[in-house]
Structure formats: structure tokens, C-alpha cells
N, CA, C and O atoms as a GROMACS GRO file, in nm:
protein
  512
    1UNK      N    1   8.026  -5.597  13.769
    1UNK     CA    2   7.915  -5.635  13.685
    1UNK      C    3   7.962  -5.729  13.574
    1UNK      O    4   7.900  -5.828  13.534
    2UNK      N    5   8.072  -5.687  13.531
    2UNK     CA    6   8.141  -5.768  13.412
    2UNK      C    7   8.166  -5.905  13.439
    2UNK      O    8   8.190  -5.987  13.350
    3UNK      N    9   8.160  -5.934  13.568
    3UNK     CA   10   8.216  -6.076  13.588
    3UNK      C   11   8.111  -6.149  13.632
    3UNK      O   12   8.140  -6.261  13.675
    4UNK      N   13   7.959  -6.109  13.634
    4UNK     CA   14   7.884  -6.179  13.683
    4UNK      C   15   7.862  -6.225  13.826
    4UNK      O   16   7.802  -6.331  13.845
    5UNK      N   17   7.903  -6.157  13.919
    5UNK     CA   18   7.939  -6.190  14.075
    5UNK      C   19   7.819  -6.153  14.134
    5UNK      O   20   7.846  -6.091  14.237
    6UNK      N   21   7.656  -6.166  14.112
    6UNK     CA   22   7.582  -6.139  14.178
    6UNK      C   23   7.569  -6.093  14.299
    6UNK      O   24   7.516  -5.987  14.332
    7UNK      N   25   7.644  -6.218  14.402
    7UNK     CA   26   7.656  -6.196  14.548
    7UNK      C   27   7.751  -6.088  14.547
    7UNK      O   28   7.737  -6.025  14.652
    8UNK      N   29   7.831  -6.045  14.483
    8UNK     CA   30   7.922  -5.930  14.495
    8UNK      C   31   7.893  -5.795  14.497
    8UNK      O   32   7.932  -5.699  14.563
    9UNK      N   33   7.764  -5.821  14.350
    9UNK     CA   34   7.689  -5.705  14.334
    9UNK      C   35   7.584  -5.682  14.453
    9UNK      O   36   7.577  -5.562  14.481
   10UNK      N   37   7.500  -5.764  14.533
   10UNK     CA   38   7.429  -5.738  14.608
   10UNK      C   39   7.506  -5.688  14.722
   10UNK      O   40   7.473  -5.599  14.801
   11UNK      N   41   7.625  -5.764  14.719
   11UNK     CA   42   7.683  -5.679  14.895
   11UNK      C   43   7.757  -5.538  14.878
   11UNK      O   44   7.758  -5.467  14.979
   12UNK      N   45   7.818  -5.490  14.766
   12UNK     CA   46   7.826  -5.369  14.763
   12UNK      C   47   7.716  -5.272  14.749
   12UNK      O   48   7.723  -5.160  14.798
   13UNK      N   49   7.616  -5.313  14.683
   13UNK     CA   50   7.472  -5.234  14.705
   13UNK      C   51   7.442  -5.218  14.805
   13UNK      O   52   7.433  -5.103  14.849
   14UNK      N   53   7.417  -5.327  14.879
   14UNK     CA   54   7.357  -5.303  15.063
   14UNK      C   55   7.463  -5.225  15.151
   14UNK      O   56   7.430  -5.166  15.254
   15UNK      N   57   7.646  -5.230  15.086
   15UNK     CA   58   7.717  -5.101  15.123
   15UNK      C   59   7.714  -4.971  15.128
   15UNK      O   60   7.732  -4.896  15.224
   16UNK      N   61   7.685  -4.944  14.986
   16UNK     CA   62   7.607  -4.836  14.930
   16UNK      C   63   7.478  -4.790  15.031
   16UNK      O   64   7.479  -4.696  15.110
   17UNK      N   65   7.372  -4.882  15.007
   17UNK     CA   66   7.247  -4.850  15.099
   17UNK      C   67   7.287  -4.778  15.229
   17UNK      O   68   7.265  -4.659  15.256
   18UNK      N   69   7.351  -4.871  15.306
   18UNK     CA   70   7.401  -4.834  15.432
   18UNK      C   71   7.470  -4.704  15.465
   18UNK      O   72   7.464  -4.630  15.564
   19UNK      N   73   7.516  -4.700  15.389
   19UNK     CA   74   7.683  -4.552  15.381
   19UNK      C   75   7.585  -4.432  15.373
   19UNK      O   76   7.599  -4.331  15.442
   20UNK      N   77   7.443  -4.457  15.246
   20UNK     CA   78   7.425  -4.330  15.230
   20UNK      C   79   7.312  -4.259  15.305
   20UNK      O   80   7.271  -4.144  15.286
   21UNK      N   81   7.240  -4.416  15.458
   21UNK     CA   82   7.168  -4.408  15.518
   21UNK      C   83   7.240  -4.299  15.670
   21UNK      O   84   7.201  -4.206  15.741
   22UNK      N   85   7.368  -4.390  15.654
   22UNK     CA   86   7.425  -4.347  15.782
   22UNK      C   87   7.532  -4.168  15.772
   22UNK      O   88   7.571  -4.095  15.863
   23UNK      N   89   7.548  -4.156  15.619
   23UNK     CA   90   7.602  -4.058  15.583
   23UNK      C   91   7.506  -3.984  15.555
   23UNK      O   92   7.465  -3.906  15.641
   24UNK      N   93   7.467  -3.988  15.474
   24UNK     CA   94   7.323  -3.832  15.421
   24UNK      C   95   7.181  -3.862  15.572
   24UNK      O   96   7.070  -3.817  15.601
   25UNK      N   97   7.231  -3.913  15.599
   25UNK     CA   98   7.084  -3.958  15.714
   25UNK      C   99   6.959  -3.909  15.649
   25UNK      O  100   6.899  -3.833  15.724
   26UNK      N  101   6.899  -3.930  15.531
   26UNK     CA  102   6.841  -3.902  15.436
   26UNK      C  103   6.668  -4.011  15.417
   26UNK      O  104   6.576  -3.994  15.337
   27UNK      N  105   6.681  -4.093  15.501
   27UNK     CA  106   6.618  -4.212  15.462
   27UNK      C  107   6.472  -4.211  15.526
   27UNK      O  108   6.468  -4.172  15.643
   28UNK      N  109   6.394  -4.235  15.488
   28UNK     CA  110   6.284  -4.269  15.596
   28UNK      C  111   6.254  -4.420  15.593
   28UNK      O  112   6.302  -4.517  15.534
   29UNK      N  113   6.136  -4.398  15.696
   29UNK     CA  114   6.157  -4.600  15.734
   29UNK      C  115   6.118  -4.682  15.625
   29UNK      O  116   6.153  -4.799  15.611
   30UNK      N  117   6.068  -4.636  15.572
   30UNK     CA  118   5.978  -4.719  15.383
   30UNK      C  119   6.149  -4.743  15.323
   30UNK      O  120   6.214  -4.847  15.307
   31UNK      N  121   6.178  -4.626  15.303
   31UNK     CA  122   6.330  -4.698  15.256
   31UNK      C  123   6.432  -4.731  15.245
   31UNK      O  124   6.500  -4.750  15.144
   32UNK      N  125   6.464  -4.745  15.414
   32UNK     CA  126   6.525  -4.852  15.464
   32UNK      C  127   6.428  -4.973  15.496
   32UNK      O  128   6.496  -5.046  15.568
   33UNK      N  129   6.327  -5.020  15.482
   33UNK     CA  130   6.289  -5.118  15.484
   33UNK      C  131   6.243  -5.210  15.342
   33UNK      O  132   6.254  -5.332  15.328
   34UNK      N  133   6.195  -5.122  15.253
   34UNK     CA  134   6.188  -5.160  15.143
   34UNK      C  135   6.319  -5.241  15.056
   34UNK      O  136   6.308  -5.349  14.996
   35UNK      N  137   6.417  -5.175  15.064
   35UNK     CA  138   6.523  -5.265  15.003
   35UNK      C  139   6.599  -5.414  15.093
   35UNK      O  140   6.659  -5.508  15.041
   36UNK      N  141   6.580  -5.399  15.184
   36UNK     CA  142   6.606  -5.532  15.344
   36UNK      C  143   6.504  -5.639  15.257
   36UNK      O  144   6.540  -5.749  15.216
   37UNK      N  145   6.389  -5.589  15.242
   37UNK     CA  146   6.268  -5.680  15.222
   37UNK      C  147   6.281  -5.769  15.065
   37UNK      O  148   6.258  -5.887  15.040
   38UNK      N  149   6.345  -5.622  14.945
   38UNK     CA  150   6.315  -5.702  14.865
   38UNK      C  151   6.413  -5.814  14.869
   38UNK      O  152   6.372  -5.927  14.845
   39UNK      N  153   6.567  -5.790  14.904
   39UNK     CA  154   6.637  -5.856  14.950
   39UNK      C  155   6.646  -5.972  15.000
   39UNK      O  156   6.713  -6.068  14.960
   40UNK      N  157   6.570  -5.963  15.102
   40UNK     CA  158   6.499  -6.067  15.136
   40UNK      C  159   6.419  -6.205  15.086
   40UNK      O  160   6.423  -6.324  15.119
   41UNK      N  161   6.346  -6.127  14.990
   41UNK     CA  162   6.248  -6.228  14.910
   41UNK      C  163   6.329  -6.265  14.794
   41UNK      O  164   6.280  -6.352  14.721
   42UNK      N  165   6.472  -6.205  14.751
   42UNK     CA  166   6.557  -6.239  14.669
   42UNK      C  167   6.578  -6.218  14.558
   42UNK      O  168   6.603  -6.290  14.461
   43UNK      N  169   6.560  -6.040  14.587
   43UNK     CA  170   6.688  -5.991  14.496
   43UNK      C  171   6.821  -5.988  14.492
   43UNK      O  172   6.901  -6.017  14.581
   44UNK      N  173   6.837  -5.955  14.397
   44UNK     CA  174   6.992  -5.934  14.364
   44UNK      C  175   7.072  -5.865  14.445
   44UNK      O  176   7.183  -5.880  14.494
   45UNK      N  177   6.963  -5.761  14.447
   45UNK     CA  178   7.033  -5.633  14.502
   45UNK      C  179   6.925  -5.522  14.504
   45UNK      O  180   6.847  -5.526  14.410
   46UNK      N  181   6.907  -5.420  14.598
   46UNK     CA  182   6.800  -5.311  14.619
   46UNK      C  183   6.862  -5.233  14.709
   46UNK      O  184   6.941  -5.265  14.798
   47UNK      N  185   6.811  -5.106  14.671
   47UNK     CA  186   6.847  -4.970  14.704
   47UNK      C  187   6.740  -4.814  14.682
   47UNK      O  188   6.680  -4.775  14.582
   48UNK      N  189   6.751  -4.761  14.808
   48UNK     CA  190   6.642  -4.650  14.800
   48UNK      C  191   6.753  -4.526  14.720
   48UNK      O  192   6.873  -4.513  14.746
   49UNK      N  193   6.672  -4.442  14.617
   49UNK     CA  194   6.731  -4.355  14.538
   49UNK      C  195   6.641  -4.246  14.533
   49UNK      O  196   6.523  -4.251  14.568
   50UNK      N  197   6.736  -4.090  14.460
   50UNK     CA  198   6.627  -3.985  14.485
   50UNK      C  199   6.687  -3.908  14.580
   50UNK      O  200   6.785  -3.938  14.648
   51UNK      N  201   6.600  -3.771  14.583
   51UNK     CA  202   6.712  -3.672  14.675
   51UNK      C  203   6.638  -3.706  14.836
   51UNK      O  204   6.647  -3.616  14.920
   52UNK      N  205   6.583  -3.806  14.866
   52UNK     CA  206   6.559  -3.857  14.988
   52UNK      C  207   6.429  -3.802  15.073
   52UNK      O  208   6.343  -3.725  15.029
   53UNK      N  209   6.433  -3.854  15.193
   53UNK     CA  210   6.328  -3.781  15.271
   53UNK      C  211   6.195  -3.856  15.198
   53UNK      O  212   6.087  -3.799  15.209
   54UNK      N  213   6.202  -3.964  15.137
   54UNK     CA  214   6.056  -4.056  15.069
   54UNK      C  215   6.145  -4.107  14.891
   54UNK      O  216   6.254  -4.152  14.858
   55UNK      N  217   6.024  -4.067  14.824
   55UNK     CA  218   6.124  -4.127  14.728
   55UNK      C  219   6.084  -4.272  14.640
   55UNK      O  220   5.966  -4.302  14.619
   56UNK      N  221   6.179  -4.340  14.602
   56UNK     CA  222   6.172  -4.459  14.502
   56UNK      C  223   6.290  -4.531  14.577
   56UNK      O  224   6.383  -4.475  14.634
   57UNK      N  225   6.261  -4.710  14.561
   57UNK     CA  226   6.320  -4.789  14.584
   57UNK      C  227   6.346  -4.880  14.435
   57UNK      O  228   6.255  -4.896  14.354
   58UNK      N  229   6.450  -4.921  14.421
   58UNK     CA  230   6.489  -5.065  14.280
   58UNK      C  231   6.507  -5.175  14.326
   58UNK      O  232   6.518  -5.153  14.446
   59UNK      N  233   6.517  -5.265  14.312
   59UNK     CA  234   6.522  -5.400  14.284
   59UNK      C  235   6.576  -5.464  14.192
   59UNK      O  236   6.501  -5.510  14.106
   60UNK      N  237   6.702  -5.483  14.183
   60UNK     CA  238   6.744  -5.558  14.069
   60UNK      C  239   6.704  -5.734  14.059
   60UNK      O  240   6.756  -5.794  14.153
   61UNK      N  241   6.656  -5.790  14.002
   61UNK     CA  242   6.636  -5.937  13.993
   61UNK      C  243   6.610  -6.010  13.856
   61UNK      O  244   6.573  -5.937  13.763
   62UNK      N  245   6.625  -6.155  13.830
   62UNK     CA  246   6.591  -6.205  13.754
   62UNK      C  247   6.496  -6.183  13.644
   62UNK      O  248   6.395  -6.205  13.710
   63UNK      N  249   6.453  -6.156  13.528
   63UNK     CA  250   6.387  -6.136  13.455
   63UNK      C  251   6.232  -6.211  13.511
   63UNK      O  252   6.124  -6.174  13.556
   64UNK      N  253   6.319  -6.366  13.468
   64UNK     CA  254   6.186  -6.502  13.527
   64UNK      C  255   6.127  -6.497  13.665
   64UNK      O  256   6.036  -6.569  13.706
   65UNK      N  257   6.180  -6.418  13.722
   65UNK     CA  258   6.152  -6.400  13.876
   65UNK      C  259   6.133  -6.262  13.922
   65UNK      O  260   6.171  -6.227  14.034
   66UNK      N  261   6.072  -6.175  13.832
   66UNK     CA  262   6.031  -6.061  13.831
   66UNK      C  263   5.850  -6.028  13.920
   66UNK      O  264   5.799  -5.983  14.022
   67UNK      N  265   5.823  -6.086  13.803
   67UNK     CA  266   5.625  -6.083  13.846
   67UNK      C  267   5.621  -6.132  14.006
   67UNK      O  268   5.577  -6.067  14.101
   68UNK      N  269   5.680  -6.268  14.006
   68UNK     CA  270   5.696  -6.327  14.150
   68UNK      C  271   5.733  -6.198  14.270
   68UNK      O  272   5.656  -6.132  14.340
   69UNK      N  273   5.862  -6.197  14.262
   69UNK     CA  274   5.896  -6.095  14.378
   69UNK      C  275   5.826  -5.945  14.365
   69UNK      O  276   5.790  -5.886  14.467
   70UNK      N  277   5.811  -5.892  14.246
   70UNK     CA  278   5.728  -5.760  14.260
   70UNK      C  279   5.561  -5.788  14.331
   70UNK      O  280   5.508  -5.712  14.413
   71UNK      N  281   5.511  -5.891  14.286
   71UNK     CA  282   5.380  -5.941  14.400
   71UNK      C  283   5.423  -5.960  14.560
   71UNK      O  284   5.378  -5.891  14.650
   72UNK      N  285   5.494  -6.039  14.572
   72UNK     CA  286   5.515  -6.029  14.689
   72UNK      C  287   5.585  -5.915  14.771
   72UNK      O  288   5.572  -5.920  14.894
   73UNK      N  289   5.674  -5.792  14.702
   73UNK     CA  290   5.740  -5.695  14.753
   73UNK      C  291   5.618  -5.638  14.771
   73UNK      O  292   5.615  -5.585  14.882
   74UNK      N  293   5.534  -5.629  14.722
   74UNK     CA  294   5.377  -5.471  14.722
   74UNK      C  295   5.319  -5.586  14.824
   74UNK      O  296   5.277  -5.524  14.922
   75UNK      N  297   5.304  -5.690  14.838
   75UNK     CA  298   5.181  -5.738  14.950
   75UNK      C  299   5.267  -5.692  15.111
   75UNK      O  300   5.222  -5.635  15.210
   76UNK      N  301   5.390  -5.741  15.086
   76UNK     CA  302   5.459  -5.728  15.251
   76UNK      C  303   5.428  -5.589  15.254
   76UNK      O  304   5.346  -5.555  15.340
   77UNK      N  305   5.468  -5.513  15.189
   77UNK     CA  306   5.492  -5.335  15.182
   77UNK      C  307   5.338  -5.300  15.249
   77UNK      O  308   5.311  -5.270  15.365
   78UNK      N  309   5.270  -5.312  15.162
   78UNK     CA  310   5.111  -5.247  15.203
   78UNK      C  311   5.071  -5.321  15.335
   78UNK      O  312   4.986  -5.260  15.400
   79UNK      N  313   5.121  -5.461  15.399
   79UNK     CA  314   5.103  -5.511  15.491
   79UNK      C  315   5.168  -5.439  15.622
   79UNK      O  316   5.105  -5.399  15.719
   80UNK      N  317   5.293  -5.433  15.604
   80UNK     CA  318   5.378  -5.310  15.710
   80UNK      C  319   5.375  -5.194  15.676
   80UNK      O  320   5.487  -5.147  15.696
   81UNK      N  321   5.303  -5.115  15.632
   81UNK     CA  322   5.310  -4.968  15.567
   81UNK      C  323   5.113  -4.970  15.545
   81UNK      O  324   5.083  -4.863  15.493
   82UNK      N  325   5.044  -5.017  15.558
   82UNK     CA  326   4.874  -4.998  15.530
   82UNK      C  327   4.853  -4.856  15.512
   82UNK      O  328   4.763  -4.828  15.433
   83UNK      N  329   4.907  -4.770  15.559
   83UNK     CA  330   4.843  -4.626  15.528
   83UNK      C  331   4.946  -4.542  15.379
   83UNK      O  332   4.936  -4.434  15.320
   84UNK      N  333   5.020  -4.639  15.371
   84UNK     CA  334   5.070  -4.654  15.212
   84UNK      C  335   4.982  -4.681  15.082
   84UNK      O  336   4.982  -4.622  14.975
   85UNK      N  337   4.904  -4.795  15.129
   85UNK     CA  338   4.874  -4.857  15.038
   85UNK      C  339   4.800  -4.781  14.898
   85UNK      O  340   4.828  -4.805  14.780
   86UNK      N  341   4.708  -4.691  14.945
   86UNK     CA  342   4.652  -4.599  14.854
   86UNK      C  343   4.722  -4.542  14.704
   86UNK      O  344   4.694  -4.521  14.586
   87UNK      N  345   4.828  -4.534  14.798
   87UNK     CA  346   4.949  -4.422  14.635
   87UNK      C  347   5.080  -4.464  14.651
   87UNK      O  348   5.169  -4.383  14.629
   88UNK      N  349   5.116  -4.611  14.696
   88UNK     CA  350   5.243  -4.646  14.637
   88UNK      C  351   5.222  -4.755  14.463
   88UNK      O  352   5.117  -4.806  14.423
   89UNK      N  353   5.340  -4.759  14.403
   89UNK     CA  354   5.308  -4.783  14.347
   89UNK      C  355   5.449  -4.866  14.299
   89UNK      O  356   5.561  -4.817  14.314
   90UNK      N  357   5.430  -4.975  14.250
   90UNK     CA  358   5.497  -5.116  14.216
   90UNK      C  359   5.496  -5.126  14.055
   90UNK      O  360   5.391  -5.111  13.993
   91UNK      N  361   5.610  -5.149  13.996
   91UNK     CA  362   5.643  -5.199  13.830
   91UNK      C  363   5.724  -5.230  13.824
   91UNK      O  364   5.815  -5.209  13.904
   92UNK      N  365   5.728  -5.312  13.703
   92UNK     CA  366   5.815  -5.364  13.665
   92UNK      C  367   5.933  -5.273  13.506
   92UNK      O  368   5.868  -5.218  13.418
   93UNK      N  369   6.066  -5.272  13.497
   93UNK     CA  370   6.104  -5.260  13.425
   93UNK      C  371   6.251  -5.318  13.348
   93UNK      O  372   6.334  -5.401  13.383
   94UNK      N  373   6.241  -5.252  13.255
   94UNK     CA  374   6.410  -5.343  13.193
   94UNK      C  375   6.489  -5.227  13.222
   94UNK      O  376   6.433  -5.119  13.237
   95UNK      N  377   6.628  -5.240  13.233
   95UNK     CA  378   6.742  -5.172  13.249
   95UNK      C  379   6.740  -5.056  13.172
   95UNK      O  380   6.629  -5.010  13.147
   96UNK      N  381   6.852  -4.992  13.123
   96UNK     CA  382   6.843  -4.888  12.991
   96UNK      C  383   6.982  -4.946  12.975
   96UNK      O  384   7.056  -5.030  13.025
   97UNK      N  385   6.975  -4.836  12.856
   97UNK     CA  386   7.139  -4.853  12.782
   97UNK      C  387   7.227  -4.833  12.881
   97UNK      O  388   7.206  -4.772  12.986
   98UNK      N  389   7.364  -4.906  12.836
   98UNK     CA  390   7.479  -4.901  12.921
   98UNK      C  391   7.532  -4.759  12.973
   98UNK      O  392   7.483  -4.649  12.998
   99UNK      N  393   7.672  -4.829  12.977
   99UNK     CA  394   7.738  -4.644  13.016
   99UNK      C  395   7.739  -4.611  12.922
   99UNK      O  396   7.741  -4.695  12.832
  100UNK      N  397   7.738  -4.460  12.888
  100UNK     CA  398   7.806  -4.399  12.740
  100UNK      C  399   7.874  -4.223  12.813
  100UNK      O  400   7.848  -4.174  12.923
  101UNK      N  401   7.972  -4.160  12.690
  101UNK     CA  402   8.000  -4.077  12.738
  101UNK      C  403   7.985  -3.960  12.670
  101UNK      O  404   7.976  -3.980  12.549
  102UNK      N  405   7.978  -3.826  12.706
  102UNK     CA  406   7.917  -3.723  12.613
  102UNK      C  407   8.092  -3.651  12.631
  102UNK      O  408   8.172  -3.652  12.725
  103UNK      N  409   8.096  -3.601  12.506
  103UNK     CA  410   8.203  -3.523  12.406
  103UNK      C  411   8.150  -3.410  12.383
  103UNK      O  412   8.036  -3.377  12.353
  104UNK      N  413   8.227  -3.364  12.396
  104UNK     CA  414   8.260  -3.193  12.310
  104UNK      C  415   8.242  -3.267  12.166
  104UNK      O  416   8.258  -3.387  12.144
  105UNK      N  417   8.196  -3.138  12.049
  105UNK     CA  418   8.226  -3.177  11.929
  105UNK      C  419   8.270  -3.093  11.872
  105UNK      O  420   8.343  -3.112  11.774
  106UNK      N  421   8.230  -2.944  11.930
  106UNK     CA  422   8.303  -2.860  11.911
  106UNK      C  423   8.237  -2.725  11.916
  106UNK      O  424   8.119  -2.731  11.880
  107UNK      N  425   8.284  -2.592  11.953
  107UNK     CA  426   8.226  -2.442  11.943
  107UNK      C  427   8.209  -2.420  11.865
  107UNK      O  428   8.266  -2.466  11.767
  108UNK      N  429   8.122  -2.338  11.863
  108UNK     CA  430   8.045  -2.257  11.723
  108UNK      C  431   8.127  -2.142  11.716
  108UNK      O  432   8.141  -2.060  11.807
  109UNK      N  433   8.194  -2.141  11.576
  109UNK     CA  434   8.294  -2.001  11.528
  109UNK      C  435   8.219  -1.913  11.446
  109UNK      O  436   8.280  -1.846  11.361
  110UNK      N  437   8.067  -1.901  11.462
  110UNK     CA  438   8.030  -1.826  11.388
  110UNK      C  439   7.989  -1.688  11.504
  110UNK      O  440   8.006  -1.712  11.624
  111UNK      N  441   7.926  -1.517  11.455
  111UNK     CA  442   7.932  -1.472  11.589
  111UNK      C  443   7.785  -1.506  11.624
  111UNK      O  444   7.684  -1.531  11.558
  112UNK      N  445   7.816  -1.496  11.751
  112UNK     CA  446   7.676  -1.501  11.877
  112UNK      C  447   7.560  -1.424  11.823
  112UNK      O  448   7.568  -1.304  11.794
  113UNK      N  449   7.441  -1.503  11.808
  113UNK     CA  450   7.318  -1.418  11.769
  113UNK      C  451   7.275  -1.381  11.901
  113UNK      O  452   7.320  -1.397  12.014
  114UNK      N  453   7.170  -1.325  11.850
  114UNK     CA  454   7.093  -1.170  11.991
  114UNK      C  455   7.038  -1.257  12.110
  114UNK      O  456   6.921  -1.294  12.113
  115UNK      N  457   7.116  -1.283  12.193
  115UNK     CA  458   7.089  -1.310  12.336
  115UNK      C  459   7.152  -1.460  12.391
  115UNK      O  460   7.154  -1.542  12.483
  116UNK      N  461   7.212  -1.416  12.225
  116UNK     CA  462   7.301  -1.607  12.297
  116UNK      C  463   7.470  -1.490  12.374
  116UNK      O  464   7.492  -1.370  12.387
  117UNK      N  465   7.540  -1.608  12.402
  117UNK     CA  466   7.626  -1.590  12.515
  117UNK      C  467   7.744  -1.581  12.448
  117UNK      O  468   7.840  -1.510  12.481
  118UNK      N  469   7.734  -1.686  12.309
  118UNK     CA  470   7.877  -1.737  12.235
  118UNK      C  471   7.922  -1.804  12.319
  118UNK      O  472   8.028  -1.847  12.273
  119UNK      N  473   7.907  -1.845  12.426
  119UNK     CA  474   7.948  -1.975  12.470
  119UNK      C  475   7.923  -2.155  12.436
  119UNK      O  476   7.990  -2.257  12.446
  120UNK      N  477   7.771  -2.113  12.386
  120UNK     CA  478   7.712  -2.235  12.391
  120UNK      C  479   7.800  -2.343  12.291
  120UNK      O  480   7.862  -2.308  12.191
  121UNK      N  481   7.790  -2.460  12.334
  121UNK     CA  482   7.846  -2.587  12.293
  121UNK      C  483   7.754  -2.732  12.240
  121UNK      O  484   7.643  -2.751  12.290
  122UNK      N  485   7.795  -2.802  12.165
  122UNK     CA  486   7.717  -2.883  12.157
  122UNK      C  487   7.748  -2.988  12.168
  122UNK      O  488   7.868  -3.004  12.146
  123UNK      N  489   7.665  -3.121  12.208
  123UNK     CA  490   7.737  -3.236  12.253
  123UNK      C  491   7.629  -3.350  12.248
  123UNK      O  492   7.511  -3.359  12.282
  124UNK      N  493   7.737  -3.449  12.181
  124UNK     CA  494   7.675  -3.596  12.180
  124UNK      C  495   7.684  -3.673  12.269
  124UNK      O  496   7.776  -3.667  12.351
  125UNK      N  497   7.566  -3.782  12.273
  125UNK     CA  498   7.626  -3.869  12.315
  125UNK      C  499   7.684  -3.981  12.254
  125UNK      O  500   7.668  -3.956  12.134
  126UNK      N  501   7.749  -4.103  12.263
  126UNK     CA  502   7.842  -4.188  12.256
  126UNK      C  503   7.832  -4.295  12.333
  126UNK      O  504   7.891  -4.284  12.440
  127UNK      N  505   7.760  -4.424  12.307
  127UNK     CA  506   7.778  -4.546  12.345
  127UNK      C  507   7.894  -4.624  12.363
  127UNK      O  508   7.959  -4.658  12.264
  128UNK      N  509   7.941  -4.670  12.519
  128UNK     CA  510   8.058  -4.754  12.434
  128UNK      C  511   8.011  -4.871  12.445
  128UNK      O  512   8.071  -4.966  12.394
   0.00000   0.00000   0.00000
């Protein structure tokens, strides 16, 4: 990602796609076809996510070339999928924050009130 390699990023995604189609055999035909397609019309990169069996598809693409391909991803879709069309549903969004990592900050040394465990911990998160 750091280096900007688009085509790099899209072909390890469609690795990804593939591995976890042919490994979790998890997929149904909406999404394995949904990410081929957006692909197609030229994303970056797309991938079906979710504990499978239906689910959500992404699309990574251009900001300026967002509205464009999300119109045309929902017309092909509802065109090969028509008994979809009713309750799928198409948006647009921005990324979120980067990676970050959560820390210990530290145990509570005071004693355990009535029904806690004295285990409990607390923890931030941390942007890097």
C-alpha cells in the first residue's frame, strides 16, 4: 500500500478472493461475481467479506470515479441477479482510520468488587 502499486494491490486481492473461495468454499455466486465485475468496470481491487454463505462485497476505487462505477456496478448486478434487485443495496464510502494497536495499560490493584472477576483490564487504543 505504501508504495502506491495499485496493480499490485489489485492482484493480491483477487489472490486473496480466490484462496478464500477455493479454501473456505464459502462463496455464493453474487460473490464471486460481484468482485470479477467491479473489477472489471475498474476497480482497484474488490473482494467478497463476512462470515460467507451471502454477505457484502468492497470495491476499492478512485474517489473521482466512485459515483461512475458504483452506477454501473448496481445496473450490471440487478441485470444478472433481477431477483436481487429488491434488497441489495449499493454505497458509497471513505476508508477509516489506519492501522492502530491496542495496549495493555495496566490491571487494576484495587480488590475485585461483587461479581467482577479481578481480572478485568483496560485498554487503549493507539494510532500509529
Amino acid at each position: 500500500m505504501a508504495s502506491g502499486d495499485q496493480t499490485r494491490i489489485g492482484e493480491l486481492v483477487d489472490i486473496s478472493q480466490r484462496a478464500g473461495d477455493v479454501g473456505l468454499g464459502n462463496l455464493v455466486e453474487e460473490t464471486r461475481w460481484l468482485p470479477a465485475e467491479a473489477r472489471r468496470l475498474g476497480a482497484v481491487a474488490a473482494s467478497a467479506f463476512g462470515a460467507g454463505f451471502g454477505g457484502s462485497v468492497w470495491a476499492l476505487v478512485a474517489t473521482d470515479d466512485a459515483e461512475r462505477l458504483l452506477q454501473a456496478w448496481k445496473d450490471a448486478y440487478t441485470k444478472e441477479f433481477p431477483q436481487r434487485a429488491a434488497t441489495c443495496e449499493f454505497f458509497i464510502t471513505a476508508p477509516g482510520p489506519g492501522v492502530c494497536e491496542l495496549s495493555e495499560v495496566g490491571v487494576s490493584k484495587r480488590p475485585a468488587a461483587d461479581g467482577e472477576t479481578g481480572s478485568e483490564r483496560s485498554s487503549r487504543a493507539r494510532t500509529s
